[in-house]
C-alpha positions as CSV (number, residue, x, y, z in Angstrom):
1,X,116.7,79.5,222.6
2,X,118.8,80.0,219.2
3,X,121.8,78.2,218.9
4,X,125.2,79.3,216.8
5,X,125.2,78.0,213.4
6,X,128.5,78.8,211.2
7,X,128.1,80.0,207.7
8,X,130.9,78.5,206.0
9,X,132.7,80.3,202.7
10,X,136.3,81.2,202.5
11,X,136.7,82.0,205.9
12,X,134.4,80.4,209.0
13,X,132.5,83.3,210.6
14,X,129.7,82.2,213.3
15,X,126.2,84.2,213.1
16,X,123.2,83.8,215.3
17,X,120.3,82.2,213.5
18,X,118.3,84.9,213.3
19,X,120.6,87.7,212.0
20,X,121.8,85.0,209.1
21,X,118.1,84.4,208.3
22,X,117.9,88.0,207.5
23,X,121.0,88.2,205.6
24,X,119.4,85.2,203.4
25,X,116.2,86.6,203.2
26,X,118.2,89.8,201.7
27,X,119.9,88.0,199.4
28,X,117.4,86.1,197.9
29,X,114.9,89.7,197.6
30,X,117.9,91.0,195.4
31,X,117.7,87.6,193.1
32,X,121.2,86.6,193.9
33,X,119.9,83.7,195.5
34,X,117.2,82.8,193.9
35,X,116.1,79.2,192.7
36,X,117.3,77.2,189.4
37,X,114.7,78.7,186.8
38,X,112.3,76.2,185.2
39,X,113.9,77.6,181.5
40,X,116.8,75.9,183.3
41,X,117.9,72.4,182.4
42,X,118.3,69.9,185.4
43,X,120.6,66.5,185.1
44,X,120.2,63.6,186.8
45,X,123.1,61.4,186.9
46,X,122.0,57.9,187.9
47,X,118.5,56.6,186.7
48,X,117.4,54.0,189.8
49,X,114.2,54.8,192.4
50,X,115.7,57.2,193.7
51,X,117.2,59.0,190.3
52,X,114.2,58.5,188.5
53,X,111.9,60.3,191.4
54,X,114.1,63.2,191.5
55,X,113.8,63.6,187.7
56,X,110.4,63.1,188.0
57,X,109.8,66.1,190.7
58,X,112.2,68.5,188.7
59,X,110.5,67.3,185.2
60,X,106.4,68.0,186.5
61,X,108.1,71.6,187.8
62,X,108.7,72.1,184.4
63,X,112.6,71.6,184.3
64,X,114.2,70.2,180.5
65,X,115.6,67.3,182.5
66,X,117.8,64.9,181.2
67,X,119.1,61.7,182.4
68,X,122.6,59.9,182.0
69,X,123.6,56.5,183.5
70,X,127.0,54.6,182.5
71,X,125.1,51.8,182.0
72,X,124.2,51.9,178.2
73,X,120.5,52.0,177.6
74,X,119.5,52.6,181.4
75,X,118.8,56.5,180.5
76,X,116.4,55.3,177.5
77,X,115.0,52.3,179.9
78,X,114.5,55.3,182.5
79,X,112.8,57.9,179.8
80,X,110.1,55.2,179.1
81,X,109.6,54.3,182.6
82,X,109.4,57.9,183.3
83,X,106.8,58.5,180.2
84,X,104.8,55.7,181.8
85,X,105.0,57.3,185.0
86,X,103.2,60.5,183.4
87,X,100.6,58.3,181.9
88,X,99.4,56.8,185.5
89,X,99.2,60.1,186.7
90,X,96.8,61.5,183.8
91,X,94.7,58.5,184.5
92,X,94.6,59.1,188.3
93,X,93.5,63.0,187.6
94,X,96.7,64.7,188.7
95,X,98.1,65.5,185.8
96,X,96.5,67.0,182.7
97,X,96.9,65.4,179.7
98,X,98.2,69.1,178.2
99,X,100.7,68.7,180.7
100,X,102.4,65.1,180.5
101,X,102.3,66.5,176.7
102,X,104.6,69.0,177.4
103,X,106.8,67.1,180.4
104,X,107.9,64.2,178.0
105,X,109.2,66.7,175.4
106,X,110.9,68.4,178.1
107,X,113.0,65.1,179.0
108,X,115.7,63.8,177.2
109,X,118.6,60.4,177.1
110,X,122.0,61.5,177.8
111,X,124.3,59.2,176.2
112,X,127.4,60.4,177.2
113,X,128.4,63.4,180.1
114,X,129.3,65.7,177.3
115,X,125.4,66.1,176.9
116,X,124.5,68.0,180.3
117,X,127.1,71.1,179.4
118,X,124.7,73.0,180.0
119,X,122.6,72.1,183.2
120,X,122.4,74.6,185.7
121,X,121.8,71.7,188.2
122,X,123.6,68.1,188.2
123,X,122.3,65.8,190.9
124,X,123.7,62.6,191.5
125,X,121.5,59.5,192.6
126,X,124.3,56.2,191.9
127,X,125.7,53.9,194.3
128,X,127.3,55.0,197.5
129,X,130.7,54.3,197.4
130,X,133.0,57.2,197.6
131,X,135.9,56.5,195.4
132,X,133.0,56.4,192.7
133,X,130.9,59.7,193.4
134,X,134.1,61.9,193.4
135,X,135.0,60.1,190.3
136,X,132.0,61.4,188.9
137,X,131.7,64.7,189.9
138,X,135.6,65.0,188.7
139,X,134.9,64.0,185.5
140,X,131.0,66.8,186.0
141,X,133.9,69.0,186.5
142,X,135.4,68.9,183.2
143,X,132.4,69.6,181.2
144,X,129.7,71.8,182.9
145,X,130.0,75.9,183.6
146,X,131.7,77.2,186.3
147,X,128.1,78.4,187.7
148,X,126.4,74.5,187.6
149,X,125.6,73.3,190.9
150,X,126.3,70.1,191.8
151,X,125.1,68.2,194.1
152,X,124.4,64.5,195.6
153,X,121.7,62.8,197.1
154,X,123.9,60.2,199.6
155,X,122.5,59.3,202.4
156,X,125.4,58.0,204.2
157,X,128.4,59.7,202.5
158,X,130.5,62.6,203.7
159,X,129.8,65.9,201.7
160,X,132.6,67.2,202.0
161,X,134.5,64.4,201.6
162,X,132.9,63.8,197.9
163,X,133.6,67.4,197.1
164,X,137.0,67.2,198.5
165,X,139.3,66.9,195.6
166,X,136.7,69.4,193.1
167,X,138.4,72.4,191.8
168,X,135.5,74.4,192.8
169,X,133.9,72.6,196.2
170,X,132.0,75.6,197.1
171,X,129.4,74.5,194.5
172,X,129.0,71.2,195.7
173,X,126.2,70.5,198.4
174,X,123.9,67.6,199.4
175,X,120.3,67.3,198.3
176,X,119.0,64.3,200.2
177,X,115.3,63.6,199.5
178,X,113.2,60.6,200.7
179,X,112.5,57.2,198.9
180,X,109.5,58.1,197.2
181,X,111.0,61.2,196.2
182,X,107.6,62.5,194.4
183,X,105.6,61.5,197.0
184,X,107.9,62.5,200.4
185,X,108.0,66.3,200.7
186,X,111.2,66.2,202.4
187,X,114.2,67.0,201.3
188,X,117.8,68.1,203.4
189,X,120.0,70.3,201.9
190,X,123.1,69.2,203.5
191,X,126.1,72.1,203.6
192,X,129.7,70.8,203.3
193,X,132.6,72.4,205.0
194,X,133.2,73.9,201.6
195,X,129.9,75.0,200.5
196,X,128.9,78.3,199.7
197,X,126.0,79.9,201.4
198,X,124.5,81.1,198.2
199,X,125.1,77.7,196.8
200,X,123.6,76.1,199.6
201,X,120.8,79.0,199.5
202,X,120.1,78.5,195.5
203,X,119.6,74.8,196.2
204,X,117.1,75.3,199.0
205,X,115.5,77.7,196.8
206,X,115.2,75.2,194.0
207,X,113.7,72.3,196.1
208,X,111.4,74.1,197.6
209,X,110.0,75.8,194.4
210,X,109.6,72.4,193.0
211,X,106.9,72.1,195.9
212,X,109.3,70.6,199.1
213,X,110.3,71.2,202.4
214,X,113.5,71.6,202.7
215,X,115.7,72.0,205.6
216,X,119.0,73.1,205.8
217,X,121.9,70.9,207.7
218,X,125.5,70.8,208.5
219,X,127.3,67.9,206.8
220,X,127.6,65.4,209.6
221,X,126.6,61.7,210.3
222,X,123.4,60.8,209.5
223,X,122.5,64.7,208.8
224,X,119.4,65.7,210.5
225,X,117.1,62.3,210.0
226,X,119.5,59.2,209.9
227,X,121.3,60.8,213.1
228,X,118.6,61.6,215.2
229,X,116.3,58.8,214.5
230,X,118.9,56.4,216.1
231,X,116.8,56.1,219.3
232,X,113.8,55.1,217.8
233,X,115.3,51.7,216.5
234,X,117.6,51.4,219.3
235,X,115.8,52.1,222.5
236,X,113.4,49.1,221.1
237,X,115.6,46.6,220.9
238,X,117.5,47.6,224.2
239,X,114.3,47.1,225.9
240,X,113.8,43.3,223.3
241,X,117.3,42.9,224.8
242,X,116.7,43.1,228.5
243,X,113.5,40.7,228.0
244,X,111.3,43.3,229.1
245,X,108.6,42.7,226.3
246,X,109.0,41.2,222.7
247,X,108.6,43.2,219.1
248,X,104.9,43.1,218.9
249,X,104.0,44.2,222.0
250,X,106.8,46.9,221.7
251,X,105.5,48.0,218.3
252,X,102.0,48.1,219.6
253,X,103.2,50.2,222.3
254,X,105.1,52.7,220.4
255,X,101.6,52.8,218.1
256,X,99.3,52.7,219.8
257,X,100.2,54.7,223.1
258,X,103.2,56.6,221.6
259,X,101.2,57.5,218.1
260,X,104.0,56.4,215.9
261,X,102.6,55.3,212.2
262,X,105.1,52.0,212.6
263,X,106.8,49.9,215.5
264,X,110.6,50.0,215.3
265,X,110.7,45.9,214.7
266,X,108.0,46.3,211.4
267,X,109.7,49.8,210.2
268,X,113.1,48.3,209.9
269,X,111.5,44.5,208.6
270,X,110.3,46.9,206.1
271,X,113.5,49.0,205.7
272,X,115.6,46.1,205.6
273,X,117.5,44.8,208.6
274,X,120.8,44.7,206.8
275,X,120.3,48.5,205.6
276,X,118.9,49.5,209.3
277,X,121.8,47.8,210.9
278,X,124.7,49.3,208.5
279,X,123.5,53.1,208.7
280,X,123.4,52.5,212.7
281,X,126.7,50.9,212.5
282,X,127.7,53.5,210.3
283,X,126.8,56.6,212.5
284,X,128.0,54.8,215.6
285,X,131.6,54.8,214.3
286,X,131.7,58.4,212.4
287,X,130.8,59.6,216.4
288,X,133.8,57.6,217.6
289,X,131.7,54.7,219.1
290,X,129.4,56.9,221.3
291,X,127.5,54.9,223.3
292,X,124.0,56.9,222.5
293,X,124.8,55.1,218.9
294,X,125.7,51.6,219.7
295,X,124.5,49.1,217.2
296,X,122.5,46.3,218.8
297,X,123.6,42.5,219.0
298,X,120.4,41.2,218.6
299,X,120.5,43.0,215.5
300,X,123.0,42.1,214.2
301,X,122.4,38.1,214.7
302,X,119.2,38.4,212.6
303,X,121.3,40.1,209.8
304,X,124.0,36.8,209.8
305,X,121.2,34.6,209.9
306,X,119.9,36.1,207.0
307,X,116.5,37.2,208.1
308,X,116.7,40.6,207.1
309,X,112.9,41.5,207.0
310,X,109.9,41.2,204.1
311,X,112.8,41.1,201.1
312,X,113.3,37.3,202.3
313,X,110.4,37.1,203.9
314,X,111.7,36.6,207.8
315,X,113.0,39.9,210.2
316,X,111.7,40.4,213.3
317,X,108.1,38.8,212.2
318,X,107.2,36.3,209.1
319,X,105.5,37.3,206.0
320,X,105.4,34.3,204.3
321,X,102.0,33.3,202.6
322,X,99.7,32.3,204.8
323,X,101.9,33.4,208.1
324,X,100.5,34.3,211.0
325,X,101.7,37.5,212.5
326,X,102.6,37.2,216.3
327,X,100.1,39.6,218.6
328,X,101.4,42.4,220.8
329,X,100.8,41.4,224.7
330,X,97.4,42.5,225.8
331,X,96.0,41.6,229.6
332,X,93.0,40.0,230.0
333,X,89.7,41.4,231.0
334,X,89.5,42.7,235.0
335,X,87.4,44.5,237.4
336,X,88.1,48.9,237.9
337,X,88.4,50.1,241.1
338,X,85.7,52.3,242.2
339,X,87.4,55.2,243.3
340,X,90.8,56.2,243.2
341,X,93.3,58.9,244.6
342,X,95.5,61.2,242.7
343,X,98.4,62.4,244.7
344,X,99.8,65.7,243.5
345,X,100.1,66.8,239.6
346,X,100.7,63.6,237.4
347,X,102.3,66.5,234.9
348,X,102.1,64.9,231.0
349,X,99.8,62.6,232.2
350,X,97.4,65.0,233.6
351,X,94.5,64.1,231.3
352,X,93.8,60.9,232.7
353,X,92.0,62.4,235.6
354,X,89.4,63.9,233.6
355,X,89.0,60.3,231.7
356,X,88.6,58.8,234.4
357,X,86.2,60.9,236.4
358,X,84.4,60.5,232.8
359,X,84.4,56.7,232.8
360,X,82.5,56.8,236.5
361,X,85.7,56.1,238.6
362,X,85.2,58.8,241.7
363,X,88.7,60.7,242.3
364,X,89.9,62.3,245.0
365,X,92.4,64.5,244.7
366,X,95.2,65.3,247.4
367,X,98.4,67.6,247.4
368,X,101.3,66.7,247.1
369,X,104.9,65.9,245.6
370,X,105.3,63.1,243.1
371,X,102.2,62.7,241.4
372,X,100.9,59.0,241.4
373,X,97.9,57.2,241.6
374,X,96.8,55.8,244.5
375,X,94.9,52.1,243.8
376,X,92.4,50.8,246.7
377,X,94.5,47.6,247.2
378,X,97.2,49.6,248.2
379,X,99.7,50.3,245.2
380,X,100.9,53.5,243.2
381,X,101.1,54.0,239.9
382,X,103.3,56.3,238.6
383,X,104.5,58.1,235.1
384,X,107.7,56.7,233.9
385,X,110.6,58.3,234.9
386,X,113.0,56.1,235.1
387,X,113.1,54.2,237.9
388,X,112.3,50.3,238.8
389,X,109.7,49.2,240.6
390,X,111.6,46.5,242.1
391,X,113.7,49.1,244.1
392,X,110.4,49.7,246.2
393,X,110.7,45.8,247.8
394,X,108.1,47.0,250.8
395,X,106.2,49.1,248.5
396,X,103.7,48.4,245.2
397,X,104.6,50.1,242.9
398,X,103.9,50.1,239.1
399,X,104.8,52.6,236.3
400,X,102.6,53.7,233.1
401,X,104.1,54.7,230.0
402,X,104.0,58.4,228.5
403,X,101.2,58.4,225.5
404,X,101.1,61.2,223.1
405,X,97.6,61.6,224.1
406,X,95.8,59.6,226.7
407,X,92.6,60.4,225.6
408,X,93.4,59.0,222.0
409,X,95.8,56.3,222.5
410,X,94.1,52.9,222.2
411,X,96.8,51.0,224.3
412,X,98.4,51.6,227.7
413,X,101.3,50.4,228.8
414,X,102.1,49.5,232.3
415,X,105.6,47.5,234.1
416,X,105.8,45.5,237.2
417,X,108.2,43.9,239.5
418,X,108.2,39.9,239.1
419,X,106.4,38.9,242.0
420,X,104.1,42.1,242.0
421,X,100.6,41.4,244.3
422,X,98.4,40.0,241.4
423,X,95.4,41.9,243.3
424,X,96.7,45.5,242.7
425,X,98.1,44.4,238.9
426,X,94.6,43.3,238.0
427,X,93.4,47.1,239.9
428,X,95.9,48.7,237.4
429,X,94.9,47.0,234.5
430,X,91.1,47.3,235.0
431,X,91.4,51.3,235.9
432,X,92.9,51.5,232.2
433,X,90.2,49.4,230.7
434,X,87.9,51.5,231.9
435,X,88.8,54.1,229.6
436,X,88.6,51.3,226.4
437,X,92.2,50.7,226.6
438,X,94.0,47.4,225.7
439,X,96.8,47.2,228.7
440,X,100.0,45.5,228.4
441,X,102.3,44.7,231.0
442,X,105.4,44.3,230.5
443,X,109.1,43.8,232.2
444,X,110.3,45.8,235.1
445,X,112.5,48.2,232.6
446,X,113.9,51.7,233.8
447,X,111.8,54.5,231.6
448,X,109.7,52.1,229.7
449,X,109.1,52.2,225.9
450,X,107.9,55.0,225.1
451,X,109.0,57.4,227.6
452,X,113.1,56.5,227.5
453,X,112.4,56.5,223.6
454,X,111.3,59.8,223.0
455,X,113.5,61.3,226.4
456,X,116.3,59.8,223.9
457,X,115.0,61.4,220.7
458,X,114.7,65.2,222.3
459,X,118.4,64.3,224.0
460,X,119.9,63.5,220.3
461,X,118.2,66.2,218.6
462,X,118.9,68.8,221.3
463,X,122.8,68.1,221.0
464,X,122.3,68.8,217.2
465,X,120.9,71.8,217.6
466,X,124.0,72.8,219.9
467,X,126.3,71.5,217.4
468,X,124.8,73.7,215.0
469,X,123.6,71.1,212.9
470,X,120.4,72.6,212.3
471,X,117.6,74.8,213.8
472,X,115.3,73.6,216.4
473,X,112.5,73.9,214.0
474,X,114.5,72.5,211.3
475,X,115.2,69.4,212.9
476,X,111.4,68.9,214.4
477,X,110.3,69.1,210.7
478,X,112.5,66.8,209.0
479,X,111.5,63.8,212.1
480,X,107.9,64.5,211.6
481,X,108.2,64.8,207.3
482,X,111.0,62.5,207.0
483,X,110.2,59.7,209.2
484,X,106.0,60.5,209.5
485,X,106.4,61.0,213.5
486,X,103.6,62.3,215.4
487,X,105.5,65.3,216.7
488,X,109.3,66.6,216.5
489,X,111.4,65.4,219.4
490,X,111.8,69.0,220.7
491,X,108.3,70.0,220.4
492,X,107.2,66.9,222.2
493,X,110.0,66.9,224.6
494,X,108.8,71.1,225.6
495,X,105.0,69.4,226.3
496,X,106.4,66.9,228.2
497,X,108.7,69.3,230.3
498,X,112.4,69.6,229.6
499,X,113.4,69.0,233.4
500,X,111.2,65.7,233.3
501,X,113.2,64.8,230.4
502,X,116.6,65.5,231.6
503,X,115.5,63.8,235.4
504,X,114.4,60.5,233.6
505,X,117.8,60.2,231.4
506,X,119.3,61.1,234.8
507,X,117.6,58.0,236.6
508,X,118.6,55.7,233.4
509,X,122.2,56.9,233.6
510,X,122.2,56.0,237.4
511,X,121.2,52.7,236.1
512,X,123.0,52.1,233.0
513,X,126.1,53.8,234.1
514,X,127.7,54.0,230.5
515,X,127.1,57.2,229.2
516,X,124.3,56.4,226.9
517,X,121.7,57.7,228.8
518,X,123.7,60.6,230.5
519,X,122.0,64.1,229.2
520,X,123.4,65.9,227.0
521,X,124.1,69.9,227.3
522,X,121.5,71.5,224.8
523,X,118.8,69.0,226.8
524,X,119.7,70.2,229.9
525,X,120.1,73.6,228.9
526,X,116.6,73.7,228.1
527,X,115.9,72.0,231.3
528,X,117.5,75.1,233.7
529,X,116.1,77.5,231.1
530,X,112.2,75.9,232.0
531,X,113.1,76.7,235.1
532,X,113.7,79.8,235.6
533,X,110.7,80.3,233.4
534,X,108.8,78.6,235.8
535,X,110.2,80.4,238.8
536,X,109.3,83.8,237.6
């Protein structure tokens, strides 16, 4: 399904994705698009991390790049660093000595802004505060060509609202890459309300020569990563919050079921709790307090105490010397049922059957509707979707969490009602342990961990899309490029089935009657459209 997109110059005119791809495509095979030469020089105004990775890139695509701080003797500080930069790479084989030869006479100390007159790209990498970018870029203004692009790599900054008082805004666009910036191919080339679409188009062409990804986004909160990875953090800690389970055994989960490189609680120990908690905050208010974005209190009482993650060595876990790191939940050791029966199509979670009838475990399948598992003792287990099993009071029932693939995930999941017959929990957790899965049980929580996470991930991304945003595709590669996960919302969202998706949001909202969990249009959309794929 291809959403609207708008293609903004000096009037707004909507175009279908496809047709503007075309009309792109066009324009960049008659070289009026086309990327920033390297005979071109590139500036870099701001010579942190961040400003020194994104000279680096521009520098080894053989760019003249020069670097300007108004702090005196940061540039030169930054030059050497650079230089010595270069020199580790030689050592490590990926760069010819010929080469870091050529790079270092290619990059140059501004001392003042009068020295990057002629740039054909400016890209500023200082401190995010407004009032101070559009200071900047006025004063860029007065001293490079009418045909520099300018652009900045904020994070958390309006676009537009930096360009907004430029004499020439349509030459002003975001280029946000990823802290390390040589190292993270991604980089989002963020449109604002004034942009030009060649503009926007020359800088895409640009980012990706110098060997990126880059995907084009609509300036809006967050833009494509920061906005849509808001579930990921917060889902965890709704579930910490509702003392369903506690951050290792939730990190553990979303690793080693849901295939996730890092837990929520160690990602944003590492990230900083204080910078995880402002960009949250930060999105939640740009979207008027929407209740998909609310911030978490638990959160926010580790940042006033002060434990904001391995930079003062407390977050969520310890990392002083010597500290022992607390261990995820994992059942002890109990006996597998013999047989089983399998009642009806367990949909995503199809492929236990096979593992199963692999580990020895005899399976009789029966028709049916509502696929479960039917244990020997008597109870069901059943695919998240939403529900509690303590609304079955006269029945056992107990839920599994989605994996992103049964047969590799090393840990499953399952939730149980207090007071759950500790005969047919021991069934559940032995039938998983005959496969050479750790099982942890946690809390009776609606949806889980991993299913309500990534049901929330397909339901944020899928209203971007809508919004016009970005593409589908665009979207599903920045999460995967941007944020390493296993598989882009949407793409894991269509394996899992669209309508399951919406119908598990459908049971949280029933639940948590806020609006947080209520599916949005572009998920749903995609839901009816399964369907009447389905019913052909």
């Amino acid at each position: 399904m291809s959403a609207n997109v708008t293609v903004r110059g000096s009037d707004d005119v909507t175009a279908s994705e496809p047709a503007a791809a075309v009309e792109a495509a066009e324009a960049v095979a008659e070289g009026a698009l086309g990327p920033v030469g390297p005979d071109r020089t590139v500036a870099v105004v701001g010579t942190g991390t961040m400003g020194q990775g994104i000279a680096q890139v521009a520098l080894v695509a053989g760019h003249p790049v020069r670097l300007y701080d108004s702090a005196p003797g940061r540039a030169e500080e930054a030059v050497a660093a650079l230089t010595a930069r270069l020199d580790r790479l030689v050592e490590k084989g990926r760069l010819d000595a010929t080469a870091r030869e050529a790079a270092v006479g290619r990059l140059y100390a501004a001392r003042d802004l009068e020295e990057l007159a002629d740039a054909a790209l400016v890209v500023e990498a200082i401190v995010e505060l407004l009032p101070v970018k559009q200071q900047l870029f006025a004063d860029l203004e007065k001293v490079v060509g009418d045909d520099t692009v300018l652009a900045t790599n904020t994070s958390s900054l309006s676009v537009t609202a930096i360009a907004g008082g430029l004499r020439l805004p349509g030459r002003f666009v975001g280029l946000h890459f990823f802290n390390p910036a040589p190292l993270l191919p991604l980089v989002e080339v963020v449109s604002g309300f004034a942009t030009e679409p060649d503009v926007a188009t020359r800088a895409y062409e640009t980012v990706k020569g110098w060997g990126k990804t880059p995907v084009r986004c609509a300036d809006t909160p967050g833009f494509i990563v920061n906005r849509v990875a808001r579930p990921f953090y917060a889902e965890a800690l709704r579930v910490f919050e509702e003392g369903a389970a506690d951050p290792a055994t939730i990190d553990a989960a979303l690793r080693e079921c849901g295939g996730f490189k890092m837990g929520p609680f160690e990602l944003t120990d590492l990230i900083g709790q204080d910078v995880n908690e402002a960009v949250t905050r930060s999105v939640w208010e740009s979207f008027y307090q929407d209740p998909k974005f609310t911030p978490s209190l638990a959160q926010r009482r580790l940042v006033e105490s002060g434990r904001l993650g391995r930079k003062t060595g407390q977050g969520w876990f310890p990392y002083a010397e010597g500290a022992e790191r607390p261990e995820p939940h994992t059942a002890a050791p109990a006996t597998a049922p013999e047989r089983i029966v399998v009642r009806g199509d367990l949909g995503p979670a199809e492929p236990l059957v096979g593992l199963f009838e692999a580990a020895g475990i005899t399976v009789r399948r029966k028709k049916g509707d509502g696929g479960y598992i039917k244990l020997p003792c008597g109870g069901e287990l059943s695919l998240a979707d939403g529900e509690s099993s303590f609304e079955y009071h006269k029945e056992e029932i107990l839920y599994f969490d989605l994996a992103l693939d049964y047969a590799a995930a090393s840990r499953i999941v399952l939730s149980a009602r207090e007071g759950v017959d500790p005969e047919i929990l021991a069934e559940a957790v032995g039938l998983f342990q005959a496969l050479g899965k750790k099982v942890s049980v946690i809390g009776d929580v609606p949806g889980m961990i991993v299913a309500r996470t990534v049901a929330m991930l397909a339901d944020v991304a899928a209203d971007a899309v809508d919004r016009g945003v970005a593409t589908a595709e665009d979207v599903d590669t920045a999460m995967r490029l941007g944020v390493n996960y296993p598989a882009g919302p949407l793409e894991w969202a269509g394996k899992v089935g669209y309508r399951r998706t919406c119908g598990l949001l459908r049971e949280l909202h029933s639940r948590y009657a806020n609006g947080r969990y209520a599916p949005g249009v572009g998920l749903m959309r995609r839901g009816y459209a399964e369907e009447a794929e389905d019913s052909r």
